[in-house]
C-alpha positions in Angstrom: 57.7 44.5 65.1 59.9 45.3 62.2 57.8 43.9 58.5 59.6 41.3 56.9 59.6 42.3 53.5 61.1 40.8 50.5 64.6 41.9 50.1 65.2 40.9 54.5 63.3 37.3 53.6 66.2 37.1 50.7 68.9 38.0 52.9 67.9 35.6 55.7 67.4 32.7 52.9 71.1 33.4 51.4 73.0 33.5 54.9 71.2 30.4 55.7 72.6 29.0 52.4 76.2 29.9 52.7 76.1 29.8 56.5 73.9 26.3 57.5 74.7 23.7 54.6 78.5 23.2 54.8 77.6 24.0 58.7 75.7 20.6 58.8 77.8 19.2 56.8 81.1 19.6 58.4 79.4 18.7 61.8 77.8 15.8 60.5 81.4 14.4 59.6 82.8 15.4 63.0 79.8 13.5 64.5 81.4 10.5 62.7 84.7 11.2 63.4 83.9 10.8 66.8 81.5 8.0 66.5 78.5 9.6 67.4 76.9 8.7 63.9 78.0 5.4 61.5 77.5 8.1 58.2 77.5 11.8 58.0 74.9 11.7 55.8 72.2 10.9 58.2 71.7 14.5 58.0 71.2 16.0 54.9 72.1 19.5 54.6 70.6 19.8 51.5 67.2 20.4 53.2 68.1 24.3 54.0 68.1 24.4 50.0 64.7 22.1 49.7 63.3 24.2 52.4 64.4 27.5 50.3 62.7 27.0 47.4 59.1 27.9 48.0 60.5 30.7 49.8 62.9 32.5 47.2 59.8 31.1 44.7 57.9 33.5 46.6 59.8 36.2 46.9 60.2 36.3 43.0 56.6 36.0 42.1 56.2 39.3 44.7 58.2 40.8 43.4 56.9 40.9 39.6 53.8 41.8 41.2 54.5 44.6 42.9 56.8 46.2 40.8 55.2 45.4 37.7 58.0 45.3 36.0 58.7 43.9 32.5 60.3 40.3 31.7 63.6 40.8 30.1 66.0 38.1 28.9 67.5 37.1 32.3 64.1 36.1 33.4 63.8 34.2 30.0 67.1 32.5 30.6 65.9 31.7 34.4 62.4 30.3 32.7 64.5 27.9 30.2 66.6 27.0 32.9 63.7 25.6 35.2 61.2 24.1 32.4 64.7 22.0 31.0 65.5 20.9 34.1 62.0 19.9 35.0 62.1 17.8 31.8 65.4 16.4 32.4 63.5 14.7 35.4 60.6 14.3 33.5 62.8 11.4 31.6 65.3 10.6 34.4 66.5 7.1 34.9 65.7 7.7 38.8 62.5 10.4 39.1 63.2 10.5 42.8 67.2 10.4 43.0 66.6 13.5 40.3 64.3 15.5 42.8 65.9 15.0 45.6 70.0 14.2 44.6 71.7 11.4 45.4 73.5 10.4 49.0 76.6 12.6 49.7 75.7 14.7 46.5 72.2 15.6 47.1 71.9 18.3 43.6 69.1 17.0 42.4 66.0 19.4 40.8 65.3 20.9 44.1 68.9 21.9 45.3 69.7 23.3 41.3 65.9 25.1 41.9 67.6 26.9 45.1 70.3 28.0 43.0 68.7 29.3 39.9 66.5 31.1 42.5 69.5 33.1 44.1 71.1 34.5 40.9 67.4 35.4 40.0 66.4 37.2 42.8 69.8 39.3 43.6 69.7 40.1 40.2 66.6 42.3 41.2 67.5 42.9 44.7 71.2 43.4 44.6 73.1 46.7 45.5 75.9 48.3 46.1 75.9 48.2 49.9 75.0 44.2 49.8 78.1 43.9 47.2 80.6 44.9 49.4 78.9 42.9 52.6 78.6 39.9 51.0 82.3 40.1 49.5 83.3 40.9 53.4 81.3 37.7 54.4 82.8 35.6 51.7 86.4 36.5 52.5 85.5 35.9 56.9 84.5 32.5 55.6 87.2 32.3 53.5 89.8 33.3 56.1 88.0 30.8 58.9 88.5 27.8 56.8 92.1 29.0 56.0 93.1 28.8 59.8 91.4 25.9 60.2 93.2 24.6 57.5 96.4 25.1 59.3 95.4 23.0 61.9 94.7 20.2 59.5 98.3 20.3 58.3 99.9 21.4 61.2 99.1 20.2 63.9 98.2 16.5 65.6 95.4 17.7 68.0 92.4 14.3 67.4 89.7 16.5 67.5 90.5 17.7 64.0 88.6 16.4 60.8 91.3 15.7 58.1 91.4 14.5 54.7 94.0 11.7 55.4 96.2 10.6 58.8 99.2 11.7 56.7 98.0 15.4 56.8 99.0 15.9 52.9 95.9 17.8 51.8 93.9 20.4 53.4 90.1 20.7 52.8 89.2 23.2 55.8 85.3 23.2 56.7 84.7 22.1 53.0 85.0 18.1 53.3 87.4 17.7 50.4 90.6 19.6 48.4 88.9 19.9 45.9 86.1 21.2 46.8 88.0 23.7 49.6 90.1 24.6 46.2 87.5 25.5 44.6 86.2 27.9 46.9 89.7 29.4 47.8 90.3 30.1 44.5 86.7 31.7 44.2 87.5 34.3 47.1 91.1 34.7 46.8 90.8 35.7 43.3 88.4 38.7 44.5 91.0 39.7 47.0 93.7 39.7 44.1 91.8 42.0 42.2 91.1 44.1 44.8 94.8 44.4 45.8 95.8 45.4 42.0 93.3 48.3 41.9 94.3 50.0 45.1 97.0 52.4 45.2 98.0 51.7 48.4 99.6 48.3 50.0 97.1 47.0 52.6 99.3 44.6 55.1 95.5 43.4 56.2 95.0 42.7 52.7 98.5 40.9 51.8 98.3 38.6 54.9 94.7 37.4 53.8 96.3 36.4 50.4 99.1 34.8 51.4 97.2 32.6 54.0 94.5 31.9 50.8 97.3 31.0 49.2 98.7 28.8 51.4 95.6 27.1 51.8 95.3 26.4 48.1 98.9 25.0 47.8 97.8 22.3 51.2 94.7 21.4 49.3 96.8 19.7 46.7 94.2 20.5 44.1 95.9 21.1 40.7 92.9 22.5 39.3 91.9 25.1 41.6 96.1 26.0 41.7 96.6 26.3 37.6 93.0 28.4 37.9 94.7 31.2 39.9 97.6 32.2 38.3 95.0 32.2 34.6 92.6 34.4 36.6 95.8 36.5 37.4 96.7 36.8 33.7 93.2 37.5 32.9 92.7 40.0 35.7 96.2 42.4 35.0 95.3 41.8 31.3 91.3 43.3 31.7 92.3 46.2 34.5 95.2 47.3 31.9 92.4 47.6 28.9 90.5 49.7 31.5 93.4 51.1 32.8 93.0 50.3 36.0 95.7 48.3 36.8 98.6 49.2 39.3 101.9 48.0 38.0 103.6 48.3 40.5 101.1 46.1 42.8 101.5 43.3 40.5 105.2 43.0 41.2 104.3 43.1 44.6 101.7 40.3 44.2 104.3 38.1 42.2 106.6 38.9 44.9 104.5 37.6 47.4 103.4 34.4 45.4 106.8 33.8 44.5 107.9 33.4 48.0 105.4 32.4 49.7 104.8 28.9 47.6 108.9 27.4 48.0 108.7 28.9 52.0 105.7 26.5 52.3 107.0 23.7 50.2 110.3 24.0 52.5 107.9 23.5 55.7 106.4 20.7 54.4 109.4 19.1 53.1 111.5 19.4 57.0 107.5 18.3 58.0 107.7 15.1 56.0 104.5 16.2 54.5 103.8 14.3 51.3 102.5 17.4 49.1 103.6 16.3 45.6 100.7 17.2 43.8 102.8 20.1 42.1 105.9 18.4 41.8 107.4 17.7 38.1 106.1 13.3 38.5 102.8 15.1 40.0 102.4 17.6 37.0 103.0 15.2 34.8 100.7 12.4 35.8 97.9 15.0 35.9 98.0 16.0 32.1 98.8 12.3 30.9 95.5 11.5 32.8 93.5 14.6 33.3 94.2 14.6 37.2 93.2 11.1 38.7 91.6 9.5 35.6 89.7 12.5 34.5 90.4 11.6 31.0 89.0 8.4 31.1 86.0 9.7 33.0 85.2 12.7 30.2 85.5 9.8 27.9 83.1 7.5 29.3 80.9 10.6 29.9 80.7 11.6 26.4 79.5 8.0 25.6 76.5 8.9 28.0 75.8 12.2 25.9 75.9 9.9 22.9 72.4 8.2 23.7 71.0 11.1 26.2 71.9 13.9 23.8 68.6 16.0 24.3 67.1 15.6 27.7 70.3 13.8 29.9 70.1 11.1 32.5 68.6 13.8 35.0 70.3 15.6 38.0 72.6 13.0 39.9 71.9 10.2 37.8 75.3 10.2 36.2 76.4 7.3 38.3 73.7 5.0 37.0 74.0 5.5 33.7 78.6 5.6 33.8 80.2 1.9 33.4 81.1 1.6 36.7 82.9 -1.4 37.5 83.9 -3.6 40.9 88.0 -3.0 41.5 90.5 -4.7 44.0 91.0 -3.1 47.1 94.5 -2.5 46.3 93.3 -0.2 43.6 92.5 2.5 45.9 90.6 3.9 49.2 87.3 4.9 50.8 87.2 7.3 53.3 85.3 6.4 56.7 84.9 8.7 59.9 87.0 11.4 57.6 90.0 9.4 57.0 91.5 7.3 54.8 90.7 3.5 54.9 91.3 -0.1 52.3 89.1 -1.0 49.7 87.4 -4.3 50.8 87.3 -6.5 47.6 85.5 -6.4 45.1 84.7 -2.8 46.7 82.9 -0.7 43.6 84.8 2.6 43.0 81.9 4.8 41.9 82.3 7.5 39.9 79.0 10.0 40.2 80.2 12.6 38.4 82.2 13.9 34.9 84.0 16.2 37.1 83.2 18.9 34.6 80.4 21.2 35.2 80.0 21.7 31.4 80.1 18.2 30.5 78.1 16.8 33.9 75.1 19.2 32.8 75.1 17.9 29.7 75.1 14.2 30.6 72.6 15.6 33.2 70.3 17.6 31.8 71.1 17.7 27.7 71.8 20.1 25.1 68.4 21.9 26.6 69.7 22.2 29.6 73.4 23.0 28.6 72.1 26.0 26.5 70.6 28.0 28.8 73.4 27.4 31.4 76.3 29.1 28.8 73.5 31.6 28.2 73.2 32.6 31.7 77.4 32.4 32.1 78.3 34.2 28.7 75.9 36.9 29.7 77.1 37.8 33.0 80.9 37.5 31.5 79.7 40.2 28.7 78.2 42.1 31.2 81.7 42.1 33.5 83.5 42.9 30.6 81.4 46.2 29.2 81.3 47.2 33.3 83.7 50.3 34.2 82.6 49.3 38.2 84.9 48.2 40.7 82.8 46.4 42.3 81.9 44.4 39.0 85.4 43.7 38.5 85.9 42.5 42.1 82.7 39.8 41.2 84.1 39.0 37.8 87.3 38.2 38.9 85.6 35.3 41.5 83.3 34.4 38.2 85.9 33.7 35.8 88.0 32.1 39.1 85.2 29.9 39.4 84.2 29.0 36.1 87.8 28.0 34.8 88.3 25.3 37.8 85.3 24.2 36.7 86.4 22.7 33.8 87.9 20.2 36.0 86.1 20.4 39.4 82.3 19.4 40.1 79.7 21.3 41.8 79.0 21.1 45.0 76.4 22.0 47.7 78.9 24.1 49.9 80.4 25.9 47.1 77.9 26.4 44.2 75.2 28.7 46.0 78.5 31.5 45.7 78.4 30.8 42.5 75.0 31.9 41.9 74.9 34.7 44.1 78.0 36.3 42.4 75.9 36.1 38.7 73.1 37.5 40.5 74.9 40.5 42.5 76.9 40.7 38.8 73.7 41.2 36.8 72.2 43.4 39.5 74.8 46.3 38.8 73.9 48.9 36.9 76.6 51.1 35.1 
């Protein structure tokens, strides 16, 4: 029998990541849909994450041992990163709710542990060959969820999960838009770069982005949308300085964009599809209010960093310490067996997050837990920038994707692992 060693252990634990949680998740809402279950959420599929903990734990500690290798800042960053967030608990409102996450969210200590424990440990492990293999996974994913997005829009079989029974916003095997956005943007915005260095036109290649980018104009997430066309700018701006970049593929690209976003907007239109998240009333209500309230909620957060300044609430107590308050059920909507339902009265629309990943870790965990975290993101960037490696630009290109959506996105179970295992496949390059 073939040993297990450390860097197959680490491979196993990372598929099971990115393959089994938004697995359990999405079949735990089907098992509702169908009314097999009375809440998805009987099954936590946070547990792969608890579960990986002691392992990728493990597989660290071996590895120092063995290789005997010195500490160097990243393992500093990943020390400050752990001891903060261990005292963020420390001095949570709600000890347990911070170990363990809260219902629905469930990124609590344990779950961010899992994370911080990827980065680390493909920052040692990481090479070229699992690069490219992981990017090939990602974009598989990526393209499942994109047909299966289709459906969602498209079509009227029951046995589909959708957002809403007017079939205005596609969230593929994700559970929401936004959080499908957010990953979209993630992937798509590797395949971008990829198509900008080549010479050559791939038709494999240009299918793949136009269905991406379909999917990202059905998910109706204005974040996620803006954040692709800025990681474009950023992307022909960086391969020009490195002279890298293929003119003549960008007109191409534009091309495609360009006709590719009014042919779907004409489909959805003679489809009586309500997408009017991009239109000019649709724009404009999302920069008078941030995109539904978010204004008001980045307010009302920074209130909560006002008196929690150093150490936070603690991981997904945001929602006990944010001025929630009850609201008429004409005021808006739950969702129930993955659809669209009224607000009973006096129904309380809770807001658990800052939607902001900069801001929610600092209402979270404080200034000591914020500090590391740009640490650990302005270090990778650096490190993208200074790289002359494809690969590197192929990873920074998801990175910056992901990190600008995240000014006004959250972080979430299904989507944040990619997040950590592009830092840690970034750092683990060496030029």
């Amino acid at each position: 029998m073939e040993k297990l060693d450390n860097k197959k252990l680490l491979k196993i634990i990372s598929l099971c990541i990115l393959i089994g949680v938004p697995f359990i998740k999405f079949f735990s809402m089907n098992l509702e849909m169908f009314g097999v279950v009375n809440n998805y959420d009987y099954t936590n599929p946070a547990i792969i994450l608890y579960i990986s903990v002691p392992i990728l734990l493990f597989v660290y500690i071996n590895n120092l041992i063995k290789t005997k290798r010195k500490l160097d800042i990243i393992d500093y960053v990943f020390f400050f990163l752990v001891i903060t967030g261990i005292i963020s608990t420390v001095f949570s409102i709600d000890y347990k709710i911070a170990i363990f996450g809260k219902n629905y969210r469930h990124e609590g200590l344990l779950s961010i542990l899992s994370y911080y424990l990827l980065f680390i440990n493909w920052r040692y492990h990481g090479t070229k060959d699992d690069i490219k293999s992981f990017i090939k996974f990602l974009v598989i994913i990526a393209v499942i969820n994109s047909i299966y997005a289709l459906f969602q829009i498209y079509t009227d079989f029951d046995f589909i999960l959708r957002y809403s029974d007017d079939k205005y916003m596609a969230m593929g095997l994700c559970g929401n838009p936004n959080f499908f956005g957010s990953f979209i943007v993630t992937i798509l915005s590797i395949i971008v770069c990829n198509f900008l260095i080549d010479e050559k036109v791939n038709l494999k290649e240009s299918l793949i982005i136009i269905l991406l980018f379909i999917s990202l104009i059905n998910a109706q997430s204005t974040g996620p949308f803006i954040t692709l066309f800025i990681t474009i700018i950023f992307i022909a701006i960086f391969l020009h300085i490195k002279k890298k970049l293929n003119v003549k593929k960008l007109l191409i690209l534009s091309s495609i964009l360009i006709l590719t976003y009014p042919s779907v907007s004409l489909i959805n239109s003679q489809l009586n599809l309500k997408n009017n998240e991009f239109s000019v009333d649709g724009i404009t209500e999302t920069v008078e209010s941030g995109g539904n309230g978010r204004l008001k909620i980045w307010e009302n957060s920074l209130d909560i960093v006002k008196n929690n300044f150093v150490n936070g609430v603690g991981f997904d107590n945001f929602y006990l310490a944010y001025p929630n308050k009850l609201v008429n059920a004409s005021v808006g909507i739950i969702i129930t067996n993955g659809r669209f339902a009224s607000m009973p009265n006096n129904y309380c629309m809770l807001v658990d997050n800052a939607h902001n990943v900069y801001l929610h870790t600092l209402t979270t965990t404080g200034i000591l837990g914020l500090i590391p975290y740009l640490l650990l993101c302005l270090i990778t960037f650096i490190k993208g920038l200074k790289s002359n490696n494809k690969l590197m630009f192929l990873l920074l290109s998801g990175f910056v994707a992901y990190s600008i959506q995240a000014f006004a996105n959250i972080s979430v179970i299904q989507v944040a692992p990619i997040y950590y295992l592009i830092i840690g496949l970034m750092l683990s390059i060496k030029d």
